[in-house]
C-alpha positions in Angstrom: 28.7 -79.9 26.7 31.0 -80.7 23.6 31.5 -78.7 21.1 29.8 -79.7 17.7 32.1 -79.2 14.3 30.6 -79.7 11.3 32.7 -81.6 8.8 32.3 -81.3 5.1 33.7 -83.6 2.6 33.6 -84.2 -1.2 32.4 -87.7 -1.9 31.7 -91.3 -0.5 33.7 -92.8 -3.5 37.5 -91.8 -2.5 38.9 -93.4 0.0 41.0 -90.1 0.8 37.4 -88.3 2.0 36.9 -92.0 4.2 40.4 -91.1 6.2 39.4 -87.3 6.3 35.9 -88.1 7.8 38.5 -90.6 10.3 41.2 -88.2 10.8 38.0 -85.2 11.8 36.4 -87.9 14.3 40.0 -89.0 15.7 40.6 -85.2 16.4 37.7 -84.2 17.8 37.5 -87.7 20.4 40.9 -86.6 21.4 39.4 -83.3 22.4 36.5 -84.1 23.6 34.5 -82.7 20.6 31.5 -84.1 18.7 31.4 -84.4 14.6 29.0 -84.1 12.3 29.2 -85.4 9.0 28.1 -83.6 5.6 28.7 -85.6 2.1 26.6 -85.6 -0.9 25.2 -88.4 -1.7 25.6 -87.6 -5.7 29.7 -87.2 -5.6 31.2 -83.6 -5.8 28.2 -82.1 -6.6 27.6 -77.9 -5.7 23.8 -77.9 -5.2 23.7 -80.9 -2.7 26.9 -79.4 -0.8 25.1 -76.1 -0.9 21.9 -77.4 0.5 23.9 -79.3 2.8 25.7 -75.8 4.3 21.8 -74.6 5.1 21.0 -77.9 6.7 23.8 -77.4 8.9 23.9 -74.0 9.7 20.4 -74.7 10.8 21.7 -77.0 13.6 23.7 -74.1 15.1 27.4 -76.0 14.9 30.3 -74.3 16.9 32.4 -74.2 13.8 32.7 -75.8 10.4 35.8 -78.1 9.2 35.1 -77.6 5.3 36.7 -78.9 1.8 34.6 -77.2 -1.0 33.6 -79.7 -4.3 33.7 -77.0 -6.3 36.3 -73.7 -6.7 33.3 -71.1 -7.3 30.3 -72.7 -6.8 29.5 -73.1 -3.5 30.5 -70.0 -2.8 27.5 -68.5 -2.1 26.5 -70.9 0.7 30.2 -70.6 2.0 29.4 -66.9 2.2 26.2 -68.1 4.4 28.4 -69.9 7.3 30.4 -66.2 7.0 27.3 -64.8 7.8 26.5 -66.7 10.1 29.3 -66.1 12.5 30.0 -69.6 13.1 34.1 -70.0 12.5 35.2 -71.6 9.4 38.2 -74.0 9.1 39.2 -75.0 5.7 41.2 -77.9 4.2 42.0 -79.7 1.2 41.2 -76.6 -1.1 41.8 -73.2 -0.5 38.6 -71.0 0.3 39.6 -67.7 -1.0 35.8 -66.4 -1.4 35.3 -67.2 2.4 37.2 -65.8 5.8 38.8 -68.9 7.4 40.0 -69.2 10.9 43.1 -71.9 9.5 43.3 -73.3 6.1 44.8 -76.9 6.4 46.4 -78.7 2.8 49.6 -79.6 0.2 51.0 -77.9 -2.7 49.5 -80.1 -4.9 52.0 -78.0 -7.8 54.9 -78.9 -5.8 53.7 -82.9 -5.1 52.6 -83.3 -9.0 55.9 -82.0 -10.4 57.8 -84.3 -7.6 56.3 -87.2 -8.4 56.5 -86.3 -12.2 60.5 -86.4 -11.7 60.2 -89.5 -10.1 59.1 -90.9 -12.8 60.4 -89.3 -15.8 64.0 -90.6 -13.6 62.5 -93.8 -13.4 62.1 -93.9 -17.3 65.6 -92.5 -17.5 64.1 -89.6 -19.2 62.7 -91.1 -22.4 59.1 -92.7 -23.1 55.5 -92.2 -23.9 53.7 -91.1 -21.0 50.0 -91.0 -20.1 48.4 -88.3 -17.9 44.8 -89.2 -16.3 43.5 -86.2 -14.7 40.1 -86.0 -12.1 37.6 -84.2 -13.0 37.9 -81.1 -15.2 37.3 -78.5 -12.8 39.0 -79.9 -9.5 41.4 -77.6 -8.3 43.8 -80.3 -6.9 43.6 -82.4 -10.1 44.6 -79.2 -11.7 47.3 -78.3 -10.5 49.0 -81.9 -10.2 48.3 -82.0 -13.8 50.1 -78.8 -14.8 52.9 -79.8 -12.8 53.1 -83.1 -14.8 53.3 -81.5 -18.2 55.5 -79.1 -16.6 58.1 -81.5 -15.3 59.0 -82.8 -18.6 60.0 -79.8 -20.3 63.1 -80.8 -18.7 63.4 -84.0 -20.2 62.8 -84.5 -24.4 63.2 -87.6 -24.3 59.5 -88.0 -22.3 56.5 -87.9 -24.8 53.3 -87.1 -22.7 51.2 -88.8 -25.5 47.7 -88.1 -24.2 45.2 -87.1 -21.2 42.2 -89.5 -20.1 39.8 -88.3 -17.9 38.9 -90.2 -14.8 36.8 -87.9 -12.1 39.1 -89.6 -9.5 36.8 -92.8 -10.0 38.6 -95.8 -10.4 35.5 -97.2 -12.9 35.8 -94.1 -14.9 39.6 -94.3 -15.1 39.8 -97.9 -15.8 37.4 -97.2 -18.7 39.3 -94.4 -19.6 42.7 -96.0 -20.0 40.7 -99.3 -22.0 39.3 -97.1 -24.5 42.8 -95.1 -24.7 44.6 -98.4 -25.2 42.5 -100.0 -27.7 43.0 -97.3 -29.8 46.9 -96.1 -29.8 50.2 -97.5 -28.7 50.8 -98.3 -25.4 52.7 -96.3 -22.9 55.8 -96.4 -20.8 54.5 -94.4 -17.8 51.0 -93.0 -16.1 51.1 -89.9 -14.5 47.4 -90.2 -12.3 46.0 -87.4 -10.5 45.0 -89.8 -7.5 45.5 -93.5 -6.3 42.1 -94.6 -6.8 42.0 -94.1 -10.7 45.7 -95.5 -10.7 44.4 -98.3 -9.5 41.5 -98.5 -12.3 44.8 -98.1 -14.8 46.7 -100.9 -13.2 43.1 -102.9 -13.8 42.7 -101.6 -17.9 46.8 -102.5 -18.2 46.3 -105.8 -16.4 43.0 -106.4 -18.7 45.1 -105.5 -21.6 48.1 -107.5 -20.9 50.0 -104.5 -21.0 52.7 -103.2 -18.3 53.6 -99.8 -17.5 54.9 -98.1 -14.8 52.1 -96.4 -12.8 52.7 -93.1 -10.3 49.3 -92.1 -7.9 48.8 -89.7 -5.2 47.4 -90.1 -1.8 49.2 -93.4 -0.5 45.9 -94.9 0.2 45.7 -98.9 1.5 45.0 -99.9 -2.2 47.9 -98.5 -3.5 50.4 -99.0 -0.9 49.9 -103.2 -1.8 49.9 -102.3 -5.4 53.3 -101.0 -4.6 54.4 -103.8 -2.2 52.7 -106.4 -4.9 54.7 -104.2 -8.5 51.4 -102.8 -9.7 52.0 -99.5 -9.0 55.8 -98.0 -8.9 55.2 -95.0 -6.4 52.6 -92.5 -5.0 52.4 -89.4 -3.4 51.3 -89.0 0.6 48.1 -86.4 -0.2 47.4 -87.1 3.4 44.0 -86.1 4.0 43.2 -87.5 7.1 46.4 -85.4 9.0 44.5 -82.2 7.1 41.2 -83.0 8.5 42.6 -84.0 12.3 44.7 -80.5 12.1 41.6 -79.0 10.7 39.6 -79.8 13.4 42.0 -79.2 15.9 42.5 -75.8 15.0 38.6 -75.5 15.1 38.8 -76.5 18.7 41.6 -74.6 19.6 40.5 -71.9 18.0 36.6 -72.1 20.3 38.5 -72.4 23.3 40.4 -69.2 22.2 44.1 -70.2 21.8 45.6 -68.5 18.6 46.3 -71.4 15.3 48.4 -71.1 12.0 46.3 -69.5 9.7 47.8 -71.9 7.1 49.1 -75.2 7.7 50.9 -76.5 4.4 52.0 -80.5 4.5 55.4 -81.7 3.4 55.5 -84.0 -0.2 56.2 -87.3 0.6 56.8 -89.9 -1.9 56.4 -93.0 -1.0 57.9 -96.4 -3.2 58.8 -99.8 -2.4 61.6 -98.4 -0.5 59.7 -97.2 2.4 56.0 -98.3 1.9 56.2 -100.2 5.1 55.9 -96.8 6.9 52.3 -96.3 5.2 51.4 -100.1 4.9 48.7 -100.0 8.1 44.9 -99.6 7.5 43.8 -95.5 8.7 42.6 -96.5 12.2 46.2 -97.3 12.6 48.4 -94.5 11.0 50.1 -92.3 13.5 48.8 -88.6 12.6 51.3 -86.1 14.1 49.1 -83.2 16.1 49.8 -79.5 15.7 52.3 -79.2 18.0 53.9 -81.7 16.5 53.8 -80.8 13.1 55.8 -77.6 13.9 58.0 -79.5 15.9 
């Protein structure tokens, strides 16, 4: 009988979660596991997650591949798979209320203040620069943002001249940047906590008539043409779909008792029109290295 892993993800509305929910079921086919799926249908919301951990839990799953929408509050139903005795795999965020077989995910500190140099070197350290953040209290959203305001202490020339919100929506940060736009200067460079809302800037630039040059994380599809087509000038691999297949390999592993990492930490990788051709293939087709090949 295959194993059933219950896989938990964020939201229906970035494309990241899609290649996470891919990179899960291209993990557990290779190993002869079976996934379940758990999204909200309202995005990133705490109750629905939570009620979601009690619906699964009450199917008995053999372990649970888990991102958490929230940093505190879904920590009470986390403490419920605890209880439960049913191991715990986390990845994309850190659980630190919960006891986790692996933890699976990027310093998203390190990525933001890479890609921050990248372009602050790219504006040869002088210009106005725009910050769009996701929403207020996502951990990964804030750390990439503290790493961007952090990266230009080094550089006076760069003026970080406001913050738009965008709840990693690429609606809410075209809207965002519009509104931003019609009422100050423009801006050199955009600092965006994820590709999906850079690509609702490129559309508010592009409504505009404006140019600037735009950085994104996660090297999703969309991006990677912006890139190829000038849109965009760079983004950073956030490669959720190699967390969620280690994730649920060490899940697997981990029920047929062989000993995982109990933290897996990706490499930043920036990707521009340099090598972009390495990333320019839809998710069915991206190689995804597997555990042992990660510590290769």
């Amino acid at each position: 009988m295959k194993v059933k892993i219950a896989v938990f993800t964020k939201n229906r509305t970035n494309p990241a979660y899609d290649a996470a929910r891919l990179g899960a079921d291209r993990a557990a086919n290779w190993l002869g596991a079976q996934t379940m799926h758990f999204v909200p249908v309202k995005s990133d919301d705490p109750i629905e997650q939570s009620a979601l951990v009690d619906e699964a839990l009450a199917m008995a799953p053999d372990a649970f591949v888990f991102t958490p929408v929230h940093a505190s509050l879904v920590n009470a139903a986390i403490a419920r798979i605890n209880e439960s005795g049913i191991p715990l795999v986390g990845f994309v965020n850190p659980i630190p209320a919960a006891r986790c077989v692996s933890y699976v995910g990027s310093d998203d500190y390190r990525l933001g203040f890479e890609l921050a140099q990248y372009l602050y070197a790219h504006l040869e350290g002088r210009g106005r620069v725009l910050v769009v953040s996701g929403p207020v209290a996502s951990v990964t959203s804030i750390e990439r943002v503290r790493a961007f305001r952090d990266a230009a202490k080094a550089h006076p020339g760069i003026n970080v001249g406001g913050t738009g919100v965008g709840d990693y929506r690429r609606d809410t940060a075209r809207d965002s940047v519009t509104h931003w736009l019609a009422s100050n200067e423009g801006f050199e460079g955009c600092l965006v906590a994820n590709d999906i809302m850079a690509i609702g800037v490129v559309d508010a630039l592009r409504a505009a008539g404006r140019k600037a040059a735009v950085a994104g994380v996660n090297a999703i599809p969309e991006a990677i043409a912006a890139i190829r087509r000038g849109d965009m000038l760079v983004t950073a691999d956030f490669n959720a779909m190699h967390m969620a297949f280690l994730a649920t390999q060490c899940a697997v592993r981990h029920l047929r008792g062989e000993v995982v990492p109990a933290k897996i930490e990706l490499p930043v990788e920036i990707v521009d029109r340099r090598n972009c051709h390495l990333w320019d293939l839809p998710y069915e087709q991206r190689l995804i290295p597997t555990l042992q090949e990660t510590f290769a």
